[in-house]
PDB file of N, CA, C and O in Angstrom:
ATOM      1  N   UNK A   1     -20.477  -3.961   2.236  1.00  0.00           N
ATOM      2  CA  UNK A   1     -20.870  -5.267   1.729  1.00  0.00           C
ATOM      3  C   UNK A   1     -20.311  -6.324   2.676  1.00  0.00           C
ATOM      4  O   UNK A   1     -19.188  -6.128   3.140  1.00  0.00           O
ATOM      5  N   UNK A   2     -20.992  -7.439   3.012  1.00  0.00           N
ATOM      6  CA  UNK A   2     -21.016  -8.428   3.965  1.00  0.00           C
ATOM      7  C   UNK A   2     -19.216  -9.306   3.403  1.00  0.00           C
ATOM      8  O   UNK A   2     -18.879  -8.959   2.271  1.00  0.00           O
ATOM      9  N   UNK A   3     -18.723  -9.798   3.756  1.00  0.00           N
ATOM     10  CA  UNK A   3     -18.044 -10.537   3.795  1.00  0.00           C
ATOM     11  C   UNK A   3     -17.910 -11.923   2.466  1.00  0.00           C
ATOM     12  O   UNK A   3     -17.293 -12.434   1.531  1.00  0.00           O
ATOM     13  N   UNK A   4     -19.083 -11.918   3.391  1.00  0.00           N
ATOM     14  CA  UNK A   4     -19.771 -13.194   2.224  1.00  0.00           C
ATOM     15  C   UNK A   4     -20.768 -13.121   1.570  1.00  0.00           C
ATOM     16  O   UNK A   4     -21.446 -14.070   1.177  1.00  0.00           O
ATOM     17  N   UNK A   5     -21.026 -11.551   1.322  1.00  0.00           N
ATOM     18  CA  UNK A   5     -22.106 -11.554   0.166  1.00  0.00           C
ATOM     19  C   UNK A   5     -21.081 -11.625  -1.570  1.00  0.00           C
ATOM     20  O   UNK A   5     -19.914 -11.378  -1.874  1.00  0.00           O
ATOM     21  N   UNK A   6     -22.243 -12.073  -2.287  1.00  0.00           N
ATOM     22  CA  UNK A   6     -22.045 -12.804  -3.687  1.00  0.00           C
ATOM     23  C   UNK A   6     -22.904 -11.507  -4.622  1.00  0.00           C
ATOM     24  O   UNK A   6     -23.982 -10.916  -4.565  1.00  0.00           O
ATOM     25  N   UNK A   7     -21.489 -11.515  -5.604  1.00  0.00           N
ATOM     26  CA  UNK A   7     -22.418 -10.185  -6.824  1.00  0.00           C
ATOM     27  C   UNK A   7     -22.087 -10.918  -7.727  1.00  0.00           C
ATOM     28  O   UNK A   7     -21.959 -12.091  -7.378  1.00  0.00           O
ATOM     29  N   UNK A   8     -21.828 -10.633  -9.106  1.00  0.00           N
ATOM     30  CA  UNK A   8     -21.945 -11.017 -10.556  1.00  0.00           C
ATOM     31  C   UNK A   8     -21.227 -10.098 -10.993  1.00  0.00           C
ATOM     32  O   UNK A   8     -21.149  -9.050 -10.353  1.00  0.00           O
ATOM     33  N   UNK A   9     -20.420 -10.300 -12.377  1.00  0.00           N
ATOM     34  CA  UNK A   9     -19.937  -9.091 -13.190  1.00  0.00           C
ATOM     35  C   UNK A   9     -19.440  -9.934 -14.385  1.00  0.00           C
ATOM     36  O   UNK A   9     -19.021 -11.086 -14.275  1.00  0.00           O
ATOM     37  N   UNK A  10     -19.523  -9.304 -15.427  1.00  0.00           N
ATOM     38  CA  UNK A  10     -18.832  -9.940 -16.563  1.00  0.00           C
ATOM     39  C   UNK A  10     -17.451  -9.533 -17.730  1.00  0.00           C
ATOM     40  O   UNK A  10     -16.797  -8.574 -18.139  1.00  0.00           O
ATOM     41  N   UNK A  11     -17.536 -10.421 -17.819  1.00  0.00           N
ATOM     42  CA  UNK A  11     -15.702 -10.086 -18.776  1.00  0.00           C
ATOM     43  C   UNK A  11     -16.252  -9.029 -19.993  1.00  0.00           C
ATOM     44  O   UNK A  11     -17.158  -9.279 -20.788  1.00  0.00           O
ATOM     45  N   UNK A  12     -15.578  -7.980 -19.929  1.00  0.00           N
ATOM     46  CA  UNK A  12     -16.166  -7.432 -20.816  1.00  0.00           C
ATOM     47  C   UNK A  12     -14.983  -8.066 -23.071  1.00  0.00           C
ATOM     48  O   UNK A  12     -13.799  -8.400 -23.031  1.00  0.00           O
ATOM     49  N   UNK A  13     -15.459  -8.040 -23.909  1.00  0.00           N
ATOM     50  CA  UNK A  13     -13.973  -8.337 -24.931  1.00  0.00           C
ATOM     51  C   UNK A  13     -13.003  -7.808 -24.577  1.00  0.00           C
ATOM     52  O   UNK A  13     -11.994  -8.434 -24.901  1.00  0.00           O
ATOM     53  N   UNK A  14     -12.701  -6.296 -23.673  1.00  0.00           N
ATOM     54  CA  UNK A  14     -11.218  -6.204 -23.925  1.00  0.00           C
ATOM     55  C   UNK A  14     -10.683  -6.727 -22.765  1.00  0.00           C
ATOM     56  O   UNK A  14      -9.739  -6.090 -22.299  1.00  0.00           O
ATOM     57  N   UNK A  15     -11.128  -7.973 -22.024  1.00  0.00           N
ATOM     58  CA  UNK A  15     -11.029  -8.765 -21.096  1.00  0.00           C
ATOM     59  C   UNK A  15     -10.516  -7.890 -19.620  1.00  0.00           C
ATOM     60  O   UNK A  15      -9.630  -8.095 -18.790  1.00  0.00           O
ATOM     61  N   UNK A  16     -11.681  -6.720 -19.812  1.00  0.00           N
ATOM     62  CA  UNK A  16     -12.148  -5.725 -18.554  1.00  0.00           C
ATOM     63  C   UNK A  16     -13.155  -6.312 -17.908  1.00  0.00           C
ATOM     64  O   UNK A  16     -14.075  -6.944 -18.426  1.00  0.00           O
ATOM     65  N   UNK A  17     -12.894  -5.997 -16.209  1.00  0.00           N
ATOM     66  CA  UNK A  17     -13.835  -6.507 -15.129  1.00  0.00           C
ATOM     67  C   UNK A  17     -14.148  -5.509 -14.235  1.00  0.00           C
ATOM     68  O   UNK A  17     -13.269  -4.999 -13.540  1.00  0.00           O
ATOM     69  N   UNK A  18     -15.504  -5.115 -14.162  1.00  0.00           N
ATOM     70  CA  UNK A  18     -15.807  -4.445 -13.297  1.00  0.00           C
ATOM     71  C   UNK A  18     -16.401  -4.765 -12.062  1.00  0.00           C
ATOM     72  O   UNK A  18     -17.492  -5.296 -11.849  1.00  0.00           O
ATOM     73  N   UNK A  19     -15.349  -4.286 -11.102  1.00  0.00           N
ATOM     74  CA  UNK A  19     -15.198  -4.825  -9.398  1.00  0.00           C
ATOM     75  C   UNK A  19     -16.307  -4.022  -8.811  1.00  0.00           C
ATOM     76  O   UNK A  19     -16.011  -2.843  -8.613  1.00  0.00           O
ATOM     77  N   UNK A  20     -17.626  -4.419  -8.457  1.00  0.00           N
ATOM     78  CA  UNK A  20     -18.833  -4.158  -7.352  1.00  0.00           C
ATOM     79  C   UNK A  20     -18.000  -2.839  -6.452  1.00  0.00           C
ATOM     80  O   UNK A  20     -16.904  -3.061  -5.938  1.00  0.00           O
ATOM     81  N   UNK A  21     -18.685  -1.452  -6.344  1.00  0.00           N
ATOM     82  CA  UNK A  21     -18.549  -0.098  -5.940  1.00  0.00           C
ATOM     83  C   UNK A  21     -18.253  -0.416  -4.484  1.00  0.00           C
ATOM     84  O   UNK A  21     -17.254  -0.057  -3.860  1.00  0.00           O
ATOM     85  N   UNK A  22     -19.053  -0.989  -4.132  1.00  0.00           N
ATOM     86  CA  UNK A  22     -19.188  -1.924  -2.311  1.00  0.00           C
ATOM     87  C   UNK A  22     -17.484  -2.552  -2.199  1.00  0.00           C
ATOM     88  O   UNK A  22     -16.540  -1.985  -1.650  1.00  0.00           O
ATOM     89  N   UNK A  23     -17.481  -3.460  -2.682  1.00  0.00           N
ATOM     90  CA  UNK A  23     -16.201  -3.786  -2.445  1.00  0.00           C
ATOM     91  C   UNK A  23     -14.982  -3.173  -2.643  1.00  0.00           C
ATOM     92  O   UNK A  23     -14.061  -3.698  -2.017  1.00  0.00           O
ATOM     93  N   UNK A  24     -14.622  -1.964  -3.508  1.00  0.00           N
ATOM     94  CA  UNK A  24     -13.836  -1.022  -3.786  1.00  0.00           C
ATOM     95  C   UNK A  24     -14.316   0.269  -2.853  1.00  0.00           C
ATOM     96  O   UNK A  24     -13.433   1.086  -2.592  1.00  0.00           O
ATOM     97  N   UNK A  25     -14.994   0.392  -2.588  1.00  0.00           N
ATOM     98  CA  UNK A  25     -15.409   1.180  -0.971  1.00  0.00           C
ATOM     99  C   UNK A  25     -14.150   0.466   0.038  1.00  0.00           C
ATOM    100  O   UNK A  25     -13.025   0.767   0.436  1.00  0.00           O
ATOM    101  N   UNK A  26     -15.166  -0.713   0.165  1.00  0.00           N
ATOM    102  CA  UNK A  26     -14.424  -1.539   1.423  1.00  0.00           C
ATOM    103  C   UNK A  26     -12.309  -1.461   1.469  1.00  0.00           C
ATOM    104  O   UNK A  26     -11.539  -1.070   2.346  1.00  0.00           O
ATOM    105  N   UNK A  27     -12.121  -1.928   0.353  1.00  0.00           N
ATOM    106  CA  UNK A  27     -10.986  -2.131   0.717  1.00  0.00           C
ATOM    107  C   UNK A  27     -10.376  -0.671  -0.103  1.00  0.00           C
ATOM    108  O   UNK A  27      -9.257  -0.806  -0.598  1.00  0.00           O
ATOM    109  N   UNK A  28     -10.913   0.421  -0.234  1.00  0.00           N
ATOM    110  CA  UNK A  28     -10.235   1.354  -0.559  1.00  0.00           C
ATOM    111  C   UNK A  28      -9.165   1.804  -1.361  1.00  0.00           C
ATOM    112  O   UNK A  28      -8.184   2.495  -1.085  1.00  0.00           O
ATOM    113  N   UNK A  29      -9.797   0.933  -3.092  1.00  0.00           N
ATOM    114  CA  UNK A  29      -9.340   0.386  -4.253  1.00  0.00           C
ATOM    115  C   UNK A  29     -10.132   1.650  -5.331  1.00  0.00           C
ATOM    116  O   UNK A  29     -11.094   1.305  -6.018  1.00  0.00           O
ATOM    117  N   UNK A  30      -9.724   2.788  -5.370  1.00  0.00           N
ATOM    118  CA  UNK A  30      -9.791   4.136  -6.188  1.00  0.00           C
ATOM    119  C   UNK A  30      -9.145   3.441  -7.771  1.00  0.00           C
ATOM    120  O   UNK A  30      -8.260   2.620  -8.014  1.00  0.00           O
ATOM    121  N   UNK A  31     -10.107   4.256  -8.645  1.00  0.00           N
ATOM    122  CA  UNK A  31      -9.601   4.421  -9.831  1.00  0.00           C
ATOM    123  C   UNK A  31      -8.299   4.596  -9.632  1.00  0.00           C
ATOM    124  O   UNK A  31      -8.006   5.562  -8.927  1.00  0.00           O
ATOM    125  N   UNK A  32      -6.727   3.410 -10.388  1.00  0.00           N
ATOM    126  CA  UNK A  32      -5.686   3.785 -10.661  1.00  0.00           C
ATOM    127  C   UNK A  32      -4.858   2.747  -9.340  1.00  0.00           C
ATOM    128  O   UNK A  32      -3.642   2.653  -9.172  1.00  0.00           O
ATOM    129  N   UNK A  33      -5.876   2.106  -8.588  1.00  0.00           N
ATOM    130  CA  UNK A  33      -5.066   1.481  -7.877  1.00  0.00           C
ATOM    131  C   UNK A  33      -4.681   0.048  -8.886  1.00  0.00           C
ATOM    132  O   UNK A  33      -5.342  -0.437  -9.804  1.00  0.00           O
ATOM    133  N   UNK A  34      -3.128  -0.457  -8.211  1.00  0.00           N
ATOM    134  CA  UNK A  34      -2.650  -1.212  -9.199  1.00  0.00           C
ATOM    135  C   UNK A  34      -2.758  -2.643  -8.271  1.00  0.00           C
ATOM    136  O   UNK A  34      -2.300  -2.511  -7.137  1.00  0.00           O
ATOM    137  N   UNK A  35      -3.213  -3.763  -8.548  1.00  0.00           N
ATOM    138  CA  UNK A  35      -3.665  -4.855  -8.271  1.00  0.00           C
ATOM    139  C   UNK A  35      -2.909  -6.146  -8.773  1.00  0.00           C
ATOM    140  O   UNK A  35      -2.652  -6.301  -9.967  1.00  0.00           O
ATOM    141  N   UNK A  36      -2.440  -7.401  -7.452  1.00  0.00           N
ATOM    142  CA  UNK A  36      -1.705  -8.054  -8.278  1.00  0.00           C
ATOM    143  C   UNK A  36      -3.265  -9.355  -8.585  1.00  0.00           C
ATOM    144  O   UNK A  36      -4.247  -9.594  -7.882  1.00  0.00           O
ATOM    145  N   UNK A  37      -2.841  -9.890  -9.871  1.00  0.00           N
ATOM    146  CA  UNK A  37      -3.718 -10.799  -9.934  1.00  0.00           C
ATOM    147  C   UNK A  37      -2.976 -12.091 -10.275  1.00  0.00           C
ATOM    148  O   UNK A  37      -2.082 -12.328 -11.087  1.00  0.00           O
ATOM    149  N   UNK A  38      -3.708 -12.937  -9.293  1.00  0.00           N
ATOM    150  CA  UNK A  38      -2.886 -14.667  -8.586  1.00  0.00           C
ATOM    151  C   UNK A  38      -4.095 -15.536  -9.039  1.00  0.00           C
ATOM    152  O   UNK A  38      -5.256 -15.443  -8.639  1.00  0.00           O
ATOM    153  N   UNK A  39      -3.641 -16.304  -9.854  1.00  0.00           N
ATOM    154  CA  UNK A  39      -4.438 -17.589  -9.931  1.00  0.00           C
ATOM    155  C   UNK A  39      -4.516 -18.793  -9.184  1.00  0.00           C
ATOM    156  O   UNK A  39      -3.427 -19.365  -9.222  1.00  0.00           O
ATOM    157  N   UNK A  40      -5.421 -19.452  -8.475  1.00  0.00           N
ATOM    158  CA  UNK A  40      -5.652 -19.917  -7.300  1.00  0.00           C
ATOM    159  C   UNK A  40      -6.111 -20.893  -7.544  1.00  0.00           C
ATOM    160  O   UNK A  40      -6.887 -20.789  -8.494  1.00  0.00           O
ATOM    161  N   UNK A  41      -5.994 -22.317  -6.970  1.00  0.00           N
ATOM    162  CA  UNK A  41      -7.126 -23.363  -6.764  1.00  0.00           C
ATOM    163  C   UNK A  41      -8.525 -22.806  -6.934  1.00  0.00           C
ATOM    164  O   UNK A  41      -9.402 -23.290  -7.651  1.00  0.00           O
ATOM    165  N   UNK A  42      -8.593 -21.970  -6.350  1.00  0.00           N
ATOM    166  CA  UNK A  42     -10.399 -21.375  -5.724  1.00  0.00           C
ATOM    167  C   UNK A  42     -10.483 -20.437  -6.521  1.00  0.00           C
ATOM    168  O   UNK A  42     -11.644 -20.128  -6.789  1.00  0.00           O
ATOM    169  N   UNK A  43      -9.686 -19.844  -7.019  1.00  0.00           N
ATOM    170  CA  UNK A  43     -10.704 -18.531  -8.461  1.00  0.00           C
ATOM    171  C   UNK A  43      -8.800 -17.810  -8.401  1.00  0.00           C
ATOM    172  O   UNK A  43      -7.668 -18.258  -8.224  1.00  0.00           O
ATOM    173  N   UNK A  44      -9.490 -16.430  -8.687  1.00  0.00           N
ATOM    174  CA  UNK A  44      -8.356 -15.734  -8.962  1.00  0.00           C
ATOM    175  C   UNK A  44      -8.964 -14.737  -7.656  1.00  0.00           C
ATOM    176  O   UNK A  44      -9.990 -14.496  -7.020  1.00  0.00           O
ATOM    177  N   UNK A  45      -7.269 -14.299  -7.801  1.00  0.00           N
ATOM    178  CA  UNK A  45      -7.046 -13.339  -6.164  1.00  0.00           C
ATOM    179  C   UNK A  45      -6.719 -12.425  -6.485  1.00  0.00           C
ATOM    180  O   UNK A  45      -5.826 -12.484  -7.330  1.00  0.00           O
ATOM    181  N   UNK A  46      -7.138 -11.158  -6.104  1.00  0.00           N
ATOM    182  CA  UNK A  46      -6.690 -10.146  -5.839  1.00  0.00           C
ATOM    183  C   UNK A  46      -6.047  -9.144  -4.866  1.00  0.00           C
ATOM    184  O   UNK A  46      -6.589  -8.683  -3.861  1.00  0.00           O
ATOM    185  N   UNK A  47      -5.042  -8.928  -5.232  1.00  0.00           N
ATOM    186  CA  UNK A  47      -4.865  -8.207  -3.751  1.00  0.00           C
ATOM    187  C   UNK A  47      -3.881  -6.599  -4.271  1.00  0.00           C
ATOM    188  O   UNK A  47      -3.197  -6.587  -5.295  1.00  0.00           O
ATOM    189  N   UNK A  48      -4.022  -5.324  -3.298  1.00  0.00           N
ATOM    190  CA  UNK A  48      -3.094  -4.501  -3.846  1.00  0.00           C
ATOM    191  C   UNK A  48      -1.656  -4.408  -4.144  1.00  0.00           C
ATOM    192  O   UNK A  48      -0.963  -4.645  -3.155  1.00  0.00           O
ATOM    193  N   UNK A  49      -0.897  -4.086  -5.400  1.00  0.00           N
ATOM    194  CA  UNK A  49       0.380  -3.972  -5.451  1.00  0.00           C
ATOM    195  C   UNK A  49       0.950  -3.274  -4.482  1.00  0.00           C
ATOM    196  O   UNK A  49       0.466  -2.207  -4.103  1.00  0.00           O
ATOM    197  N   UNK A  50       1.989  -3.767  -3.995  1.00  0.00           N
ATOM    198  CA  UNK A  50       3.092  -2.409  -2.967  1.00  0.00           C
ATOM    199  C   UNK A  50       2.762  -1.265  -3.771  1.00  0.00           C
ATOM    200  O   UNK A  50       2.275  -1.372  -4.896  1.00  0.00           O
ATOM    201  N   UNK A  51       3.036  -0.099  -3.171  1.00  0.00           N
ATOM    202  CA  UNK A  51       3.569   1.121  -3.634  1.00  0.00           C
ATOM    203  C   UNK A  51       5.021   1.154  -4.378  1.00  0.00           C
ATOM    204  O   UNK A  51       5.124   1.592  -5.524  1.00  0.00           O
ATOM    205  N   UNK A  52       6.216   0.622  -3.586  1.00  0.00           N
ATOM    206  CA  UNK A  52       7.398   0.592  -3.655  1.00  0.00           C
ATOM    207  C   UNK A  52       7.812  -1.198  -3.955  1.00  0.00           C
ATOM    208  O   UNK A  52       6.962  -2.083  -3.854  1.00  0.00           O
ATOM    209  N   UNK A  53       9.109  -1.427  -4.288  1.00  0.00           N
ATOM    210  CA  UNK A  53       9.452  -2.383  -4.488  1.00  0.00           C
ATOM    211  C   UNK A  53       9.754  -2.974  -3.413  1.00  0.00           C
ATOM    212  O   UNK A  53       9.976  -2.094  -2.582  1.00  0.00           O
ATOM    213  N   UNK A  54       9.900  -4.080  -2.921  1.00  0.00           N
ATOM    214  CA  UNK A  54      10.702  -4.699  -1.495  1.00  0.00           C
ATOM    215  C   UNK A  54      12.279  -4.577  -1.535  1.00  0.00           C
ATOM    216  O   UNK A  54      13.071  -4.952  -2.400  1.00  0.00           O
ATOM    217  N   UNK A  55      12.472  -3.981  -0.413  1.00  0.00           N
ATOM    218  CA  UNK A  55      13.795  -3.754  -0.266  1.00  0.00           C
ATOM    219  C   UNK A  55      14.243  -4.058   0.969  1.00  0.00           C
ATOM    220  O   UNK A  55      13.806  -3.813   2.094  1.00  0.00           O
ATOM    221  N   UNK A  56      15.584  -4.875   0.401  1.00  0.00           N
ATOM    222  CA  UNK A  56      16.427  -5.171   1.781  1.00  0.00           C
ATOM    223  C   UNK A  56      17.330  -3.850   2.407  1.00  0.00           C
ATOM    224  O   UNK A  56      17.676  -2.804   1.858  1.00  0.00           O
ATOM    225  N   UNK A  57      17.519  -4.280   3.573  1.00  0.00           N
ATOM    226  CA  UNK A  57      17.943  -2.681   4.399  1.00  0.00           C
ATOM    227  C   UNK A  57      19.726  -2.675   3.640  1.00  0.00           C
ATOM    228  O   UNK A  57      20.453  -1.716   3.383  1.00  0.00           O
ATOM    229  N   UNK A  58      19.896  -3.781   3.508  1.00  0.00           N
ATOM    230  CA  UNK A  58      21.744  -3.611   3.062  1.00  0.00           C
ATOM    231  C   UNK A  58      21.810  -2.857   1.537  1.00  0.00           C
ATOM    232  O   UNK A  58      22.865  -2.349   1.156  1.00  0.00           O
ATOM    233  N   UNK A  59      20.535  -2.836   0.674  1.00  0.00           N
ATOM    234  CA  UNK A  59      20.566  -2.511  -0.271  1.00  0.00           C
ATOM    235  C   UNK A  59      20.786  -1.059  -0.228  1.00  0.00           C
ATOM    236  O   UNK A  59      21.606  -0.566  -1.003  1.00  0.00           O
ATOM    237  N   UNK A  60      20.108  -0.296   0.634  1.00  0.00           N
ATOM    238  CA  UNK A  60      19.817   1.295   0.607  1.00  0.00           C
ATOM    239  C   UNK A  60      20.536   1.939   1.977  1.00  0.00           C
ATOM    240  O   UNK A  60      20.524   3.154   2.170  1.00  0.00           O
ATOM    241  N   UNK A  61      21.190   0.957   2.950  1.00  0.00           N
ATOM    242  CA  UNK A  61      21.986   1.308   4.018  1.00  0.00           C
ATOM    243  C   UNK A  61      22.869   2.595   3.251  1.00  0.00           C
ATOM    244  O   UNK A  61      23.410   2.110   2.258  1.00  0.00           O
ATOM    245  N   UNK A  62      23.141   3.830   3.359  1.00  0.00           N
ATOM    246  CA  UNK A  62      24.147   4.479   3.432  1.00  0.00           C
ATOM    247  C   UNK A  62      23.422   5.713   2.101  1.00  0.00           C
ATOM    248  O   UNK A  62      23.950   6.731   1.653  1.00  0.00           O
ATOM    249  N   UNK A  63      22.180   5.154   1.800  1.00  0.00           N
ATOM    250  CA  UNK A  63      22.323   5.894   0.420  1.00  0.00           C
ATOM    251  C   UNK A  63      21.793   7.701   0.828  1.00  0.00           C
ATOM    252  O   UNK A  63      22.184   8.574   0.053  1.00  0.00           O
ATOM    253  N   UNK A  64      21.161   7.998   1.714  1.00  0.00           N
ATOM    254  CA  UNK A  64      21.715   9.213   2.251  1.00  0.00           C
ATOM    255  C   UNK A  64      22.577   9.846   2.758  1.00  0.00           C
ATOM    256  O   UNK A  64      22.785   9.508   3.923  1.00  0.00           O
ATOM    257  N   UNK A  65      23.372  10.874   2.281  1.00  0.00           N
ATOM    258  CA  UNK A  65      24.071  10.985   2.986  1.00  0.00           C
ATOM    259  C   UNK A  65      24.435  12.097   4.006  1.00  0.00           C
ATOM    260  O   UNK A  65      24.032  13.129   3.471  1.00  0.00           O
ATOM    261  N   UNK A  66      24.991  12.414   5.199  1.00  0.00           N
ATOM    262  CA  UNK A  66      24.435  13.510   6.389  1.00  0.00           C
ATOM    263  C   UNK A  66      26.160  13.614   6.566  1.00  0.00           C
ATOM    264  O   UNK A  66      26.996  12.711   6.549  1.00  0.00           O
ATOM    265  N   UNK A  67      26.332  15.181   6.753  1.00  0.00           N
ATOM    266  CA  UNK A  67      27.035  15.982   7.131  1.00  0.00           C
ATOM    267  C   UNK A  67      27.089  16.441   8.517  1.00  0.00           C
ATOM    268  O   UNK A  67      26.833  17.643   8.444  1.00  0.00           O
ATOM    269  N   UNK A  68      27.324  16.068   9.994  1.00  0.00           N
ATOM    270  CA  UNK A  68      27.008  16.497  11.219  1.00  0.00           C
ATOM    271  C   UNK A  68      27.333  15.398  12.054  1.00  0.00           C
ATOM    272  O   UNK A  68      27.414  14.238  11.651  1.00  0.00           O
ATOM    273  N   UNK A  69      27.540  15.817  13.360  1.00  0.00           N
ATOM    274  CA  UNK A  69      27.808  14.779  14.429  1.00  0.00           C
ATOM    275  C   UNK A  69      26.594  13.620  14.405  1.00  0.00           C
ATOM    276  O   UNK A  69      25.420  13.643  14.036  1.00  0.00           O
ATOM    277  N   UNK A  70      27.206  12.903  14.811  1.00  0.00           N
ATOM    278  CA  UNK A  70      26.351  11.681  15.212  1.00  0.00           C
ATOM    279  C   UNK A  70      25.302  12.398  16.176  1.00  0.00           C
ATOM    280  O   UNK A  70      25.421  13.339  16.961  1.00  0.00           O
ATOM    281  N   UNK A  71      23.938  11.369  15.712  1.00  0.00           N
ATOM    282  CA  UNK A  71      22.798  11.473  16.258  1.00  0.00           C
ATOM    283  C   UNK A  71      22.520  10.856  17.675  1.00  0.00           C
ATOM    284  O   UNK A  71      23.653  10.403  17.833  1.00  0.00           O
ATOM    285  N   UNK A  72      22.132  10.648  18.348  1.00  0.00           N
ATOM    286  CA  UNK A  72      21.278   9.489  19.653  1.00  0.00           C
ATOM    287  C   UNK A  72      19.651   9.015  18.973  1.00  0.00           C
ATOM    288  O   UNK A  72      18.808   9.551  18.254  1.00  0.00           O
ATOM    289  N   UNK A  73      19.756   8.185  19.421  1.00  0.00           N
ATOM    290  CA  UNK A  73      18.402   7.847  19.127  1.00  0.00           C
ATOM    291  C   UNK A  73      17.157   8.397  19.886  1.00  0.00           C
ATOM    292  O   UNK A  73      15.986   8.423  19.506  1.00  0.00           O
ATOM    293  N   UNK A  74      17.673   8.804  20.985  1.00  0.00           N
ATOM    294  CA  UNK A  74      16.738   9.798  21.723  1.00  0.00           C
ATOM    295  C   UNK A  74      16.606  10.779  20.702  1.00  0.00           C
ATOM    296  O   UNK A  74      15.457  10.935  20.288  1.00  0.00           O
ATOM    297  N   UNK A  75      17.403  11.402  20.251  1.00  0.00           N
ATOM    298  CA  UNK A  75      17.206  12.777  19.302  1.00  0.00           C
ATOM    299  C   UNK A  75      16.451  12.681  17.863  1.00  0.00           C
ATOM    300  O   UNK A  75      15.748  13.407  17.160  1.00  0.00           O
ATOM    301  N   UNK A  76      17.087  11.163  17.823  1.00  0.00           N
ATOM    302  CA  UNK A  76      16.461  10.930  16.371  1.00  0.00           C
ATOM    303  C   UNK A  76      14.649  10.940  16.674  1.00  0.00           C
ATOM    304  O   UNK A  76      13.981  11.706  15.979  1.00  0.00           O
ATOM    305  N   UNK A  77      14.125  10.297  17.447  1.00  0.00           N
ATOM    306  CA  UNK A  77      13.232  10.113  18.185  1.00  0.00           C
ATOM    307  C   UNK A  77      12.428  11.713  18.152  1.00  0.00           C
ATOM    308  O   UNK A  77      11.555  11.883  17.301  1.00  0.00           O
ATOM    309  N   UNK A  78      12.757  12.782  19.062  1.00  0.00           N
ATOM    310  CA  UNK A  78      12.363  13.747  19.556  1.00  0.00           C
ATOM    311  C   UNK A  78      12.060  14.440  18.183  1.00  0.00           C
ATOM    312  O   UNK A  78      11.016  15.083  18.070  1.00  0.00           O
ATOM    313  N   UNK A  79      12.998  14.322  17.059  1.00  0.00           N
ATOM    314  CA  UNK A  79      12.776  15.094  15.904  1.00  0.00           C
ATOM    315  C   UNK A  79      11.520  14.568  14.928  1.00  0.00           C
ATOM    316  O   UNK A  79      10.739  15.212  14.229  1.00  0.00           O
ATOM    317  N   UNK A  80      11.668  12.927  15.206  1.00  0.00           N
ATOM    318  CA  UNK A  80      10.267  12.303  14.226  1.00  0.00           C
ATOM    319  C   UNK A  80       9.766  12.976  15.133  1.00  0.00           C
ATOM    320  O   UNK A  80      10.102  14.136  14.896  1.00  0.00           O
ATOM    321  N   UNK A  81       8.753  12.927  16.638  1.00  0.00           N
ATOM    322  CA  UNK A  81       7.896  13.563  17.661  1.00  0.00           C
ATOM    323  C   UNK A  81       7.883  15.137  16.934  1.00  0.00           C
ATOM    324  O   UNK A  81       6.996  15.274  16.091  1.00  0.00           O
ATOM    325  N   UNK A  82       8.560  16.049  17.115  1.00  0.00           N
ATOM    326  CA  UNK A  82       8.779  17.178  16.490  1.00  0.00           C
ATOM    327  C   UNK A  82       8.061  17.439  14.817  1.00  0.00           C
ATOM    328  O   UNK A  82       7.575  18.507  14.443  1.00  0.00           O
ATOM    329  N   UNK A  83       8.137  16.400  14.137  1.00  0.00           N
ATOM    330  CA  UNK A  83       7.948  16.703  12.418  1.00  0.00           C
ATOM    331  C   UNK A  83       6.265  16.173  12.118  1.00  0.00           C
ATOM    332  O   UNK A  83       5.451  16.570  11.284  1.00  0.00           O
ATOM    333  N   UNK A  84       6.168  15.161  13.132  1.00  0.00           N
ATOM    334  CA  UNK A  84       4.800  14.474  13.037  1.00  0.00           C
ATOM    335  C   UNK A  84       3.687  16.092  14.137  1.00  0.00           C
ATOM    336  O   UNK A  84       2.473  16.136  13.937  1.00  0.00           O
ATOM    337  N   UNK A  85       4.188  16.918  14.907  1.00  0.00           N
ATOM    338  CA  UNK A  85       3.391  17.964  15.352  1.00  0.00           C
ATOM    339  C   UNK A  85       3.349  18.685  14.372  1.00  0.00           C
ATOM    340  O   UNK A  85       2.276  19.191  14.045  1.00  0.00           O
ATOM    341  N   UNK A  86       4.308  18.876  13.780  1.00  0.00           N
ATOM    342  CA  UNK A  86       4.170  20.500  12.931  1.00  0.00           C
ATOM    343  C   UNK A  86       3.279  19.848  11.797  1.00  0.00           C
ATOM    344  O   UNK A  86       2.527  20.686  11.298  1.00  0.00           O
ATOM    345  N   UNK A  87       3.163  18.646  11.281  1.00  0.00           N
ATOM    346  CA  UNK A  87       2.170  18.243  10.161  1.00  0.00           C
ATOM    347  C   UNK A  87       1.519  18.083  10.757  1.00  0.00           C
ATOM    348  O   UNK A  87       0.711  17.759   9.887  1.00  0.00           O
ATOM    349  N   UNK A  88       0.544  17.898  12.335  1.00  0.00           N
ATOM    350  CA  UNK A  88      -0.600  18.093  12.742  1.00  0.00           C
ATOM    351  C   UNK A  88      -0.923  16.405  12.977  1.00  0.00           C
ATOM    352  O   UNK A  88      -2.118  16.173  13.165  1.00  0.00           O
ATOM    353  N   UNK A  89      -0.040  15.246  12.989  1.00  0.00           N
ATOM    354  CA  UNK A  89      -0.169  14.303  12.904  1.00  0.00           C
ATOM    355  C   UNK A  89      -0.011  13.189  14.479  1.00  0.00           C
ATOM    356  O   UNK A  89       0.170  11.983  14.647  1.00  0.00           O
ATOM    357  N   UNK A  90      -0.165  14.186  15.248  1.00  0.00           N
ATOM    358  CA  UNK A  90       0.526  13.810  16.798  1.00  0.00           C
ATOM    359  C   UNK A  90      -0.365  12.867  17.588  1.00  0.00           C
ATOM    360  O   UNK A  90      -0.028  12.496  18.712  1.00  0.00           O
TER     361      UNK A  90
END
């Protein structure tokens, strides 16, 4: 669906809306995706919820924890390279 093409849909009573198949194609919005909805000057907005919450790095700094010599970042490196082949993701 064009950008700026225009559909129709209506409120259903249990104040359900059904979003045009085209546009849930497009932005790849499956049954169960969770959507924030923003009220706007110009209509209401939609856009997808995170998956996860936003998180600052000081919050979760340390919360694994590893048994072994210190890493290099070369190594750290070579092992993502390493984990992304064996899942076929290279």
């Amino acid at each position: 669906m064009p950008a700026r093409a225009k559909s129709t849909t209506t409120v259903s009573t249990k104040g359900q809306v059904i979003l045009p198949k085209a546009i849930r194609d497009q932005r790849h919005w499956d049954a169960g995706t969770r959507l924030i909805v923003e009220d706007t000057e110009a209509g209401v907005l939609l856009t997808r919820a995170p998956l996860f919450p936003k998180t600052d790095p000081d919050e979760v700094f340390g919360m694994l924890s590893y048994n072994g010599p210190p890493r290099s970042l070369e190594e750290m490196e070579q092992s993502i390279l390493e984990e992304a082949k064996r899942r076929g993701r290279d």
